[in-house]
C-alpha positions as CSV (number, residue, x, y, z in Angstrom):
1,X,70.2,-1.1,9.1
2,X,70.3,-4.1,11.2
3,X,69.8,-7.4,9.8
4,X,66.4,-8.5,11.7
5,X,64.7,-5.2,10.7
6,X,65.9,-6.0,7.4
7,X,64.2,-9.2,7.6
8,X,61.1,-8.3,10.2
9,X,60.1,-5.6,7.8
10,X,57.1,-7.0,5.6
11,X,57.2,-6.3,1.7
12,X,55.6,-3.7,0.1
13,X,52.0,-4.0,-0.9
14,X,51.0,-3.1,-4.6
15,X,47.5,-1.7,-5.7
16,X,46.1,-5.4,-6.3
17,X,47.2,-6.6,-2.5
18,X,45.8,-3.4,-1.4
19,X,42.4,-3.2,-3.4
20,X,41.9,-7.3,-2.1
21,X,41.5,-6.2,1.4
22,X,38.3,-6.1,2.9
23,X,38.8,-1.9,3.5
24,X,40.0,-2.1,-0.5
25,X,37.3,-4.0,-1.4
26,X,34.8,-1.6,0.4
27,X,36.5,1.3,-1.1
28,X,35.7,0.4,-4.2
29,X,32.2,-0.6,-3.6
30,X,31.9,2.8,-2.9
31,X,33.8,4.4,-5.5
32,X,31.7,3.2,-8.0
33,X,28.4,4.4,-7.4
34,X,29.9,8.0,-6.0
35,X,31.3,8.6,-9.3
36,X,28.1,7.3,-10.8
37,X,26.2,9.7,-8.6
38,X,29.1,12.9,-9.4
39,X,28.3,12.4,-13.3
40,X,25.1,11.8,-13.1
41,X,24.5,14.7,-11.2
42,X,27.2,17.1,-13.4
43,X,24.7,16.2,-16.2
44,X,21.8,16.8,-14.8
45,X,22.4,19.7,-13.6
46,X,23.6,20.7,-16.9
47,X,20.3,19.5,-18.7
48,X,18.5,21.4,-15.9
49,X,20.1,24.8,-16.9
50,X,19.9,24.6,-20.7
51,X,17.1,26.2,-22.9
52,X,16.6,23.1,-24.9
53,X,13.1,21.8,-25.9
54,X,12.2,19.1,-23.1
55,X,11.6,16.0,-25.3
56,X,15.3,17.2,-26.2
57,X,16.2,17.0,-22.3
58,X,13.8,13.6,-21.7
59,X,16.2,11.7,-24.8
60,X,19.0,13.1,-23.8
61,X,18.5,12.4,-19.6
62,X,17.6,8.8,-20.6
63,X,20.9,8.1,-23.2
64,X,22.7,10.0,-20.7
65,X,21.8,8.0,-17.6
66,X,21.1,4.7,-18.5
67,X,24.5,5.0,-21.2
68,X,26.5,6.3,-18.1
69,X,25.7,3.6,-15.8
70,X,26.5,1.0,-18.5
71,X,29.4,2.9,-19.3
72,X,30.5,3.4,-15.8
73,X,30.0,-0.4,-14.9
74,X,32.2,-1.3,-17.9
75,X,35.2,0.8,-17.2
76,X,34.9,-0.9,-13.6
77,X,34.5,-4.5,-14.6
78,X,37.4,-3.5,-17.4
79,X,39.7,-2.0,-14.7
80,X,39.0,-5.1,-12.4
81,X,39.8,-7.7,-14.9
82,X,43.3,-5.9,-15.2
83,X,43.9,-7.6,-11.6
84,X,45.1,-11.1,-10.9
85,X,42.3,-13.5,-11.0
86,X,42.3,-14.0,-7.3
87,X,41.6,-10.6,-6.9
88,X,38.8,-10.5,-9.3
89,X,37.1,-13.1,-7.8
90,X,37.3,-11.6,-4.4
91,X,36.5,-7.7,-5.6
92,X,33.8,-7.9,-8.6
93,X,30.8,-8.8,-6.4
94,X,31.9,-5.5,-4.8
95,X,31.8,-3.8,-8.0
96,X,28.0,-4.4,-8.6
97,X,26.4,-4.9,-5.0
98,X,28.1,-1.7,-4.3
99,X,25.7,0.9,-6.8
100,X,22.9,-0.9,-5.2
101,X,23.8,-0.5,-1.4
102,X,23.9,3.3,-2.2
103,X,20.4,3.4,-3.8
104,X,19.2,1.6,-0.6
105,X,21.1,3.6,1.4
106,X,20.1,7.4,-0.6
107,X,16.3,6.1,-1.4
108,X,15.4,4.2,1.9
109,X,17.5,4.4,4.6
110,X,18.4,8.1,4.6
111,X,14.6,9.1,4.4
112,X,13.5,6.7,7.3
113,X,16.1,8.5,9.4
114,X,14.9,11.8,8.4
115,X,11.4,10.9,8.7
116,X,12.1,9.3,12.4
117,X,14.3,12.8,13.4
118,X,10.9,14.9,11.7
119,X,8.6,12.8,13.6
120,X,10.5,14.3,17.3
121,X,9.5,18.1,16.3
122,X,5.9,20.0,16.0
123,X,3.6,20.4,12.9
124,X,6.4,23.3,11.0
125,X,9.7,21.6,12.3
126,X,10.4,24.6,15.0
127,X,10.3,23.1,18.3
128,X,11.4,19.2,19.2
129,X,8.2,17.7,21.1
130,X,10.0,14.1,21.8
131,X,7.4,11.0,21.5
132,X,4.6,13.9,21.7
133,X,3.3,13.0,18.3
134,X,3.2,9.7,19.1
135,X,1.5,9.4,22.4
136,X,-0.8,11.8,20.2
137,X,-1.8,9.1,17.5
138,X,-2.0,6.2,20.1
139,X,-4.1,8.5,22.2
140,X,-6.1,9.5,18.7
141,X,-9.6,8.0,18.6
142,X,-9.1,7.7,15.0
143,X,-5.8,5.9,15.2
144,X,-7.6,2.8,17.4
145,X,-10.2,2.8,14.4
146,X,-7.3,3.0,12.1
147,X,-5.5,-0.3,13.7
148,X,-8.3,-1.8,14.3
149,X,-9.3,-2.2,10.2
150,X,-5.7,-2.8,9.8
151,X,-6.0,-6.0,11.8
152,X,-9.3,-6.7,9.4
153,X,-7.2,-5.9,6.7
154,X,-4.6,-8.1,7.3
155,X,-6.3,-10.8,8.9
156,X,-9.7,-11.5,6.3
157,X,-7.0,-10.1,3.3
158,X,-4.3,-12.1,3.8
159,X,-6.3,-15.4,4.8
160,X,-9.2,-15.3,1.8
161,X,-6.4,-13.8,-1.0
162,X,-3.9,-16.8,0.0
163,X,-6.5,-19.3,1.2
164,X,-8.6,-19.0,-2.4
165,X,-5.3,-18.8,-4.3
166,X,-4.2,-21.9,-3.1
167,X,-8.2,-23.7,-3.9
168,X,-8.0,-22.3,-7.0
169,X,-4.6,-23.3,-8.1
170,X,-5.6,-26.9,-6.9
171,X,-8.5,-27.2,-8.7
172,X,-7.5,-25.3,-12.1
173,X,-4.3,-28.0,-12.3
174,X,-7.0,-30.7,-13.1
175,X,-9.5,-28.7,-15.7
176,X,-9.1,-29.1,-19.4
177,X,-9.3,-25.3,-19.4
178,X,-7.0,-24.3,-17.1
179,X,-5.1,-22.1,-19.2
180,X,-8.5,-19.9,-19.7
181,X,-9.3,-20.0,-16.1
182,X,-5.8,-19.0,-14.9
183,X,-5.8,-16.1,-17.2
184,X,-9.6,-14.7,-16.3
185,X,-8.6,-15.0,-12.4
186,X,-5.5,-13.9,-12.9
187,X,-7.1,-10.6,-15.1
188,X,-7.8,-8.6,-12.2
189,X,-3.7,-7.8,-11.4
190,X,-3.7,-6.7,-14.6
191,X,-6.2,-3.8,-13.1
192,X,-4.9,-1.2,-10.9
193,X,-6.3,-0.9,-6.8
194,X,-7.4,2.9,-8.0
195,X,-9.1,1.2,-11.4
196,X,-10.3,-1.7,-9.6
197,X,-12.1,0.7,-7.0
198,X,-13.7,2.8,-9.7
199,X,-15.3,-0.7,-10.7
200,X,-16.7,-1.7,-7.4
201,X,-18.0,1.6,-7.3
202,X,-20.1,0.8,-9.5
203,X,-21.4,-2.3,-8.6
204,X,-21.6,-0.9,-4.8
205,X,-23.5,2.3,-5.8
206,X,-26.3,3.8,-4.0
207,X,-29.3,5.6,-4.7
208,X,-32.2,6.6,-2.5
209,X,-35.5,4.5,-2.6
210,X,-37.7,5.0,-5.4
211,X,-34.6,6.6,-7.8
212,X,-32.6,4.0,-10.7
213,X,-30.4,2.4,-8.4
214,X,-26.9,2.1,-10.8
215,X,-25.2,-0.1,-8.7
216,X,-25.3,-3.9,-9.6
217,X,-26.0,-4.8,-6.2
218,X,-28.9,-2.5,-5.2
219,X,-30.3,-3.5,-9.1
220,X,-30.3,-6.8,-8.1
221,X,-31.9,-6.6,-5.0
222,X,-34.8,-3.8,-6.5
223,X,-35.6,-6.7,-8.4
224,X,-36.7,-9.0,-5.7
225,X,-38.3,-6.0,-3.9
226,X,-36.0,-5.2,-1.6
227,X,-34.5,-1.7,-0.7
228,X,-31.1,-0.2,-1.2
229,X,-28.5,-0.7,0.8
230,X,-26.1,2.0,1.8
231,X,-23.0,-0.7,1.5
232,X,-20.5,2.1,1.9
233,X,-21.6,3.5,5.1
234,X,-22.1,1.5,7.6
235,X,-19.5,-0.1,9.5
236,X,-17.8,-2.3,9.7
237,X,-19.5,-4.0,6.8
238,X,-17.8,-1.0,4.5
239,X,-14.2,-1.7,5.2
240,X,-15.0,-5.9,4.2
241,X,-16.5,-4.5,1.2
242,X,-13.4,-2.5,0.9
243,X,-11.1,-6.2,1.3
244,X,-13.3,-8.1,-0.7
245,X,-11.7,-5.6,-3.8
246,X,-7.9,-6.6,-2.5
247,X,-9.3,-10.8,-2.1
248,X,-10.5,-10.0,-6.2
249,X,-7.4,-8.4,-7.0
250,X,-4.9,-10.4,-4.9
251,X,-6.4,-13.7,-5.5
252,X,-4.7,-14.6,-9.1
253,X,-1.7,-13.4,-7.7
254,X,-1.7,-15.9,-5.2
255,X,-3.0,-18.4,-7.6
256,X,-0.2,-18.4,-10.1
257,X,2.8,-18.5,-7.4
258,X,1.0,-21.5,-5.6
259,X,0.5,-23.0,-9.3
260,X,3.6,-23.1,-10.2
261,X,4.9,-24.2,-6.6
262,X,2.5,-27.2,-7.6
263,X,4.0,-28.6,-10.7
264,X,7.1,-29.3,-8.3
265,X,5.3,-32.0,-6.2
266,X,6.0,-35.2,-7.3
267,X,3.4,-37.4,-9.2
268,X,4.8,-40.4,-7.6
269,X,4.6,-39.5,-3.9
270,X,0.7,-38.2,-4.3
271,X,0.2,-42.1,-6.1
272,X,1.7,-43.7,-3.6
273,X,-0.4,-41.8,-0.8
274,X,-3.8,-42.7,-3.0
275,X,-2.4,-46.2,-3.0
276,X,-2.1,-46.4,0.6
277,X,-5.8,-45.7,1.1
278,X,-5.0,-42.0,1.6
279,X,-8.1,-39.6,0.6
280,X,-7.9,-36.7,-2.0
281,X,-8.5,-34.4,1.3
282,X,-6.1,-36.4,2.9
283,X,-3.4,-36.3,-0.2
284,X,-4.1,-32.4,0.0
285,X,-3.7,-31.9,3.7
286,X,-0.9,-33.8,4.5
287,X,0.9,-34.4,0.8
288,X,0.6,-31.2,-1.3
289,X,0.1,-28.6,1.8
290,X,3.3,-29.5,3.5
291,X,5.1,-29.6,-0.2
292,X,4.4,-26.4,-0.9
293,X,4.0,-24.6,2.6
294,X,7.5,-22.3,1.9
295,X,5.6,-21.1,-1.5
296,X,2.2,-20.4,0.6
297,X,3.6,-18.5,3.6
298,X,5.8,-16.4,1.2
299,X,2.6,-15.5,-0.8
300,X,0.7,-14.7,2.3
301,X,3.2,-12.6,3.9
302,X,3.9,-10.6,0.5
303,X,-0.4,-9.9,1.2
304,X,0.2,-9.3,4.3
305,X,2.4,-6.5,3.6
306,X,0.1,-5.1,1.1
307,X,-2.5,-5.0,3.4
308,X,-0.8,-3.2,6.3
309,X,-0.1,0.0,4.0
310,X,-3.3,0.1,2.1
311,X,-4.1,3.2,1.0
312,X,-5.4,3.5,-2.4
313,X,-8.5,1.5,-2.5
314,X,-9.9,3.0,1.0
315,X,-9.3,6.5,-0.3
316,X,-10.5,6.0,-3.9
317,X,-13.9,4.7,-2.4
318,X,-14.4,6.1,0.7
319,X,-11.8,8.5,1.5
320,X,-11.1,7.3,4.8
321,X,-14.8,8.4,5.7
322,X,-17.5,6.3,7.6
323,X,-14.8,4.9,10.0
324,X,-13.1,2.9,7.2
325,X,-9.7,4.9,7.7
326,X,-6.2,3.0,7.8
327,X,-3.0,4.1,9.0
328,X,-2.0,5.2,5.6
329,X,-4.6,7.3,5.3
330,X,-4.4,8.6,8.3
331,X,-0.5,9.6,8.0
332,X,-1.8,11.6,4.5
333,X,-4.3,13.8,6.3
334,X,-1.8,14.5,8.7
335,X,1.0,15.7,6.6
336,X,-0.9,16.9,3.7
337,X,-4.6,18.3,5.1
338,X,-3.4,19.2,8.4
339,X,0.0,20.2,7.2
340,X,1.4,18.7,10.3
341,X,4.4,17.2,9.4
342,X,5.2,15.8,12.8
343,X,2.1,13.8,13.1
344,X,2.5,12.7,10.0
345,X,6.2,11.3,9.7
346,X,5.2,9.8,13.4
347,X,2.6,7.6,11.4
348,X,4.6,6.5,8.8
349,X,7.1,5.3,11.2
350,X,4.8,3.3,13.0
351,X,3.2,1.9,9.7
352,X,7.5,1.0,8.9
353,X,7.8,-0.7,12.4
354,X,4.6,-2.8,11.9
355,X,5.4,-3.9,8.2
356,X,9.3,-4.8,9.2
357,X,8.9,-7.7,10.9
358,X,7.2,-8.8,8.3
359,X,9.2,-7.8,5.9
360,X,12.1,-9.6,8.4
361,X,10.2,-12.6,8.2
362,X,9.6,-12.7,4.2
363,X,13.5,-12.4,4.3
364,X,13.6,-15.6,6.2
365,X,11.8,-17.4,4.1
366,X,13.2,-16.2,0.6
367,X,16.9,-17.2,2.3
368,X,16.1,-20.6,3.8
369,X,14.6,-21.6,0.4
370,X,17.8,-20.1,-1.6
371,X,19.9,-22.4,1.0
């Protein structure tokens, strides 16, 4: 062997050299949650195939996969800490992030590709039809009824939820009792959008002229004289009946995030602004708003996703009936009345392209306030 091959030959790598690559490091992101997924899988398939009694199988399914995780993410962090410390540094983020890319990856990104391949074919999956299903639901008179109480949904939803949340929040920071009043505003996200529907449904009830009217609102207005009101039928003052239930449910939410956003403005800043000759509307509008504007337009674009897939209060109280049908619903009679699957995973994708760039922009905000 010459002598400069001798010396232009590099040195042999070990396992920690190797392992503190970036390919090393993304090998054993992805080691960890495939062997995760392999035992996990060994045993449940063994649980699945044994004839003992199911609360047997529910214990043993929950020791087994919340013990084999744990377990698993020790041997890992164990086997890391073997390296030098310069490696550790570099690999164990890998370690940990890497279980959760593969649960994004299996959970959301695997089924939006499926559901955008099952979207090109007809109603059993037989014949590809291209961007047939969705020139269909653009073309749909029901899908431009759909969009357009999405935009009302979004718009009046977002706006009253975030807008009262924020009034609220302002107001409750100087009452005696704002413990109690936080926790009575804040009662109805303890109540689900199914639970909260059957309530409304009551106090929007309806009952034909001359018969016990049961709903609060017709009750009240029998007692002035005045007829029933169908307040479910007629459009489109059903579907704002249908967002005042999100603005009551959604409204405490954004109450308590905006709160707490406003115990980090400064006393001294909002004094100094009174002492300058500055009005409380003033101190508000140009103080406190501008303080806490990352807080507010992360709270209103959290509603604003809610409200472009809202589903379960328009179908618990009208079914989608009386033109007060979203998108959501829309995409369920496809796939599961119709049974057209094509039509139905073409919604879904374009209620996922409307709510990304939302989603995109929540992102945004959530990094530029970690920065």
């Amino acid at each position: 062997m010459r002598l400069a091959d001798s010396v232009a030959a590099p040195p042999p790598r070990g396992i920690g050299q190797v392992l503190a690559t970036g390919a090393g490091r993304l090998l054993v992101s992805i080691f960890v949650p495939v062997v995760a997924f392999i035992v996990l899988w060994a045993g449940f398939l063994f649980l699945k195939d044994s004839g003992a009694p199911k609360i047997v199988i529910v214990l043993v399914a929950i020791v087994w996969g919340i013990g084999g995780v744990a377990l698993l993410y020790v041997v890992a962090n164990w086997l890391t800490e073997k390296l030098p410390p310069a490696w550790q540094r570099r690999i164990l983020p890998f370690v940990f992030v890497g279980p959760a890319i593969a649960i994004l990856t299996f959970y959301l990104l695997v089924p939006a590709f499926l559901t955008a391949w099952e979207s090109l074919f007809n109603a059993t999956g037989s014949k590809f039809v291209g961007l047939d299903n969705y020139v269909y639901s653009f073309s749909n008179p029901e899908m431009v009824t759909a969009i357009r109480n999405n935009v009302l949904w979004l718009v009046f939803g977002t706006l009253f939820s975030t807008g009262l949340g924020l009034a609220i929040a302002v107001l409750v920071e100087r009452s005696r009792l704002d413990r109690l009043a936080k926790t009575l505003i804040f009662l109805p996200m303890a109540i689900s959008f199914v639970g909260a529907s059957v309530i409304w449904r009551f106090v929007l009830s309806f009952q034909p002229a001359g018969q016990p009217q049961v709903g609060l609102l017709n009750a009240i207005l029998s007692g002035f004289g005045i007829g029933p009101v169908s307040w479910l039928t007629g459009e489109p003052l059903n579907t704002i009946l249908l967002i005042v239930i999100l603005i009551w449910g959604q409204t405490g939410f954004a109450m308590v995030i905006i709160g707490a956003a406003l115990k980090g403005v400064p006393d001294e800043m909002l004094e100094a602004g009174r002492i300058d000759g500055a009005s409380e509307w003033q101190v508000f509008r140009r103080l406190i708003v501008p303080t806490i504007w990352p807080t507010i337009v992360t709270v209103a674009t959290t509603i604003a996703i809610l409200t472009l897939k809202i589903y379960d209060i328009v179908t618990a109280m009208t079914g989608g009936n009386f033109n007060t049908q979203v998108i959501a619903t829309l995409m369920w009679k496809q796939a599961f009345t119709f049974f057209d699957a094509g039509r139905g995973a073409a919604l879904a994708i374009i209620l996922l392209v409307a709510v990304t760039p939302v989603i995109w922009y929540n992102l945004r905000q959530f990094r530029g306030r970690a920065i």
